[in-house]
MOPAC internal coordinates of N, CA, C and O (Angstrom, degrees):
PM7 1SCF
backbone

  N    0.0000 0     0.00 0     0.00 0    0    0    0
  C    1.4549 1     0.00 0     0.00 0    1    0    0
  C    1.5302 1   111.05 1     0.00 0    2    1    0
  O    1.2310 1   125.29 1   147.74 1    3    2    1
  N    1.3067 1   107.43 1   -32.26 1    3    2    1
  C    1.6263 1    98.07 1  -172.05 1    5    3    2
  C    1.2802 1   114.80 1   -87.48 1    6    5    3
  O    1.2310 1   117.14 1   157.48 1    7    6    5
  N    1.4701 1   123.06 1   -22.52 1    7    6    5
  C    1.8382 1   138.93 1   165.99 1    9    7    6
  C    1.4504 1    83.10 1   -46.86 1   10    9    7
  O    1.2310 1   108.19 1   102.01 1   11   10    9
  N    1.1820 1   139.67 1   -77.99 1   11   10    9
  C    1.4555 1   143.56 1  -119.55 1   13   11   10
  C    1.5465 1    77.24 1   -96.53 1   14   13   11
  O    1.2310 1    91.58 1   147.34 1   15   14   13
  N    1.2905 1   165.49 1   -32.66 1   15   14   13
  C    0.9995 1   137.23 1  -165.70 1   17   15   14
  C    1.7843 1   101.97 1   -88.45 1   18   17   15
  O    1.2310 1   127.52 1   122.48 1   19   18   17
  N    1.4198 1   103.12 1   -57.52 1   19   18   17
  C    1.9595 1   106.43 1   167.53 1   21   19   18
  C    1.4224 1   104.92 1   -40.94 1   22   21   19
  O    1.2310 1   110.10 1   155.49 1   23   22   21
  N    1.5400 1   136.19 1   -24.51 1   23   22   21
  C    1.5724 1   118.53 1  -169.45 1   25   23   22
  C    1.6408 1   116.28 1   -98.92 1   26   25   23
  O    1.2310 1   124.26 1  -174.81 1   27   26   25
  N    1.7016 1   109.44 1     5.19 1   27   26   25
  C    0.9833 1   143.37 1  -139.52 1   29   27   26
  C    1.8813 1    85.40 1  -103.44 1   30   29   27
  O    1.2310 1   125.44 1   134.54 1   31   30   29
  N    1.7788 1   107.15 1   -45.46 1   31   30   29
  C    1.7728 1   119.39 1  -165.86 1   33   31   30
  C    1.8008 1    94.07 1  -112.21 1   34   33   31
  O    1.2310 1   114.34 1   170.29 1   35   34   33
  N    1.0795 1   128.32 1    -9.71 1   35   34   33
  C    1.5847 1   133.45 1   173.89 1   37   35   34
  C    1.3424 1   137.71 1   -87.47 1   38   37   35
  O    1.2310 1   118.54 1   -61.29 1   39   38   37
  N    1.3874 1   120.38 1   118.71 1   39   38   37
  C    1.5872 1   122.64 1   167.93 1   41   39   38
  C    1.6431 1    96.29 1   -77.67 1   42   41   39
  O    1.2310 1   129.00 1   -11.90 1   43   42   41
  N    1.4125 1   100.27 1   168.10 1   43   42   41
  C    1.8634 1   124.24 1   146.84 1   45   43   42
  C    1.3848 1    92.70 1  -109.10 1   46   45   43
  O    1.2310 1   127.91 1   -28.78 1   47   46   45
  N    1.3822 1   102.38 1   151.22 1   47   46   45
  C    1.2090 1   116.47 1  -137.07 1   49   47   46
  C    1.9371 1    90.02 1  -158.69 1   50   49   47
  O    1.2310 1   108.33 1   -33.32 1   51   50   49
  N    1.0349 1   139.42 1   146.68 1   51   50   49
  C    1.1931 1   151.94 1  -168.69 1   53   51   50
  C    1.3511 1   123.76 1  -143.28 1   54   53   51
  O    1.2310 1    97.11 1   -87.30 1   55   54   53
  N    1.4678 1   158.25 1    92.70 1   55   54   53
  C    1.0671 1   145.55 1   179.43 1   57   55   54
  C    1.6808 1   115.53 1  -106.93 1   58   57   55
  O    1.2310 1   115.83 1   -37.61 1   59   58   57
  N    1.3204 1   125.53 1   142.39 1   59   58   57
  C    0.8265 1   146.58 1  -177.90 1   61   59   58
  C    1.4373 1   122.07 1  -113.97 1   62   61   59
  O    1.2310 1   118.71 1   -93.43 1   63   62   61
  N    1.5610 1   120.07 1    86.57 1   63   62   61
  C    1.3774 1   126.16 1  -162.47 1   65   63   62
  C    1.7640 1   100.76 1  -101.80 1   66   65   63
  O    1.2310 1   119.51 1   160.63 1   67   66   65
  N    1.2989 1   118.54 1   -19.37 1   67   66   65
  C    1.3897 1   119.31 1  -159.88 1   69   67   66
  C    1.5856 1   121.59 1   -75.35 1   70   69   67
  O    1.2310 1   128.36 1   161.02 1   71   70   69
  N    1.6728 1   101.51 1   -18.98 1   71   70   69
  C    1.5631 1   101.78 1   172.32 1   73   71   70
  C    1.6631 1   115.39 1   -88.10 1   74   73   71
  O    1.2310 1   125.53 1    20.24 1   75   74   73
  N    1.4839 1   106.97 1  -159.76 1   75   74   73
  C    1.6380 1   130.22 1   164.35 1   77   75   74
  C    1.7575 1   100.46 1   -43.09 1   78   77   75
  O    1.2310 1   130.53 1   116.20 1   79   78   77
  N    1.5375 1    97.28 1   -63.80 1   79   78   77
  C    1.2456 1   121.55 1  -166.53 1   81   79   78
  C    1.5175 1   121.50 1   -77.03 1   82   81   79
  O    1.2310 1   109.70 1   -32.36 1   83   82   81
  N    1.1580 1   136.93 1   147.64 1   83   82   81
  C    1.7892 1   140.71 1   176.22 1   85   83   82
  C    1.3143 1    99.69 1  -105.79 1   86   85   83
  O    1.2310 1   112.52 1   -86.84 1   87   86   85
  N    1.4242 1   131.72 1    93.16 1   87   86   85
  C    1.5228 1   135.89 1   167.77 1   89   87   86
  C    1.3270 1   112.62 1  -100.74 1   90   89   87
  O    1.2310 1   121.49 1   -30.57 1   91   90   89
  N    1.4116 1   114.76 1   149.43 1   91   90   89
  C    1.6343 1   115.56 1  -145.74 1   93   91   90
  C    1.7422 1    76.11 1  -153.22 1   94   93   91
  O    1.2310 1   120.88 1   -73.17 1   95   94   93
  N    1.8133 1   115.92 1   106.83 1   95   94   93
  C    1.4363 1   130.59 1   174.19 1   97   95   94
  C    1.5521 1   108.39 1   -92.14 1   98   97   95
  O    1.2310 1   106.82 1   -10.20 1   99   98   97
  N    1.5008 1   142.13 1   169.80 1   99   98   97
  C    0.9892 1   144.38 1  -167.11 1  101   99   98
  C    1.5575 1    91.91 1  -169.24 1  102  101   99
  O    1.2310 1   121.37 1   -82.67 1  103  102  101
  N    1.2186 1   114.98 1    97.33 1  103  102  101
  C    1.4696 1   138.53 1   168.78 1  105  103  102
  C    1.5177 1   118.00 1   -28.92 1  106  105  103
  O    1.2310 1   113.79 1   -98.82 1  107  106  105
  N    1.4734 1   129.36 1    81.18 1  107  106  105
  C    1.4969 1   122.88 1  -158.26 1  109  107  106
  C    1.7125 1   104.57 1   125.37 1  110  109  107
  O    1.2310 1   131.83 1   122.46 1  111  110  109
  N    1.3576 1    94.76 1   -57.54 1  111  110  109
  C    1.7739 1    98.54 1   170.31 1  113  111  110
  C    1.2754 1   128.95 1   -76.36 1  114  113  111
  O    1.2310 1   118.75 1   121.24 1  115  114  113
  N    1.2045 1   119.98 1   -58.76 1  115  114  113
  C    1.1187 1   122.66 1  -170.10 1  117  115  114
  C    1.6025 1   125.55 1   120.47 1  118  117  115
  O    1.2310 1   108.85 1    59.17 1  119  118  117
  N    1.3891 1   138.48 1  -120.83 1  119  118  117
  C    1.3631 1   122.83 1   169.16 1  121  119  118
  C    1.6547 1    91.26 1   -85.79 1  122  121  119
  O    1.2310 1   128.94 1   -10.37 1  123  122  121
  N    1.2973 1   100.38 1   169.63 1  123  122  121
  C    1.2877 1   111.04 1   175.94 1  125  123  122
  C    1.6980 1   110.17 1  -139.66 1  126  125  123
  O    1.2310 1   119.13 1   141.60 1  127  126  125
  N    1.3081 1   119.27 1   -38.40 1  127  126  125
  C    1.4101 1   131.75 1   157.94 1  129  127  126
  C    1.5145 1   118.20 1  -124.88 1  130  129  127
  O    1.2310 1   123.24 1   -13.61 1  131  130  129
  N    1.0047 1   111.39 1   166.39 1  131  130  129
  C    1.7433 1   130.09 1  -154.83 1  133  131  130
  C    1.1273 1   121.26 1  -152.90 1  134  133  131
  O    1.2310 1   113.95 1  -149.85 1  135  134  133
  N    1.7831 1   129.05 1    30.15 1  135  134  133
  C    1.3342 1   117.61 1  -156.47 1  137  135  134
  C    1.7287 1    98.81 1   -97.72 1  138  137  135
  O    1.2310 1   129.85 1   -34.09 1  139  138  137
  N    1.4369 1    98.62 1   145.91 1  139  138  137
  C    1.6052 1   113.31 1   159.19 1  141  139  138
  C    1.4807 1   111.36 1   -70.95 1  142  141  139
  O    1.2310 1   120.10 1   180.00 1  143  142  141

């Protein structure tokens, strides 16, 4: 019950620190930020 209420106010969420670039995914969206 309490997963399903926290998943209720929550994205997954993905960050990508390892390149040039800082890309920030949003599960459904897609990229969401793109900074050099």
């Amino acid at each position: 019950m309490f997963k399903r209420i926290l998943g209720m106010f929550s994205n997954d969420l993905a960050i990508d620190l390892g390149t040039a670039n800082t890309l920030v995914l949003v599960k459904g969206q897609g990229i969401c930020i793109n900074e050099p």
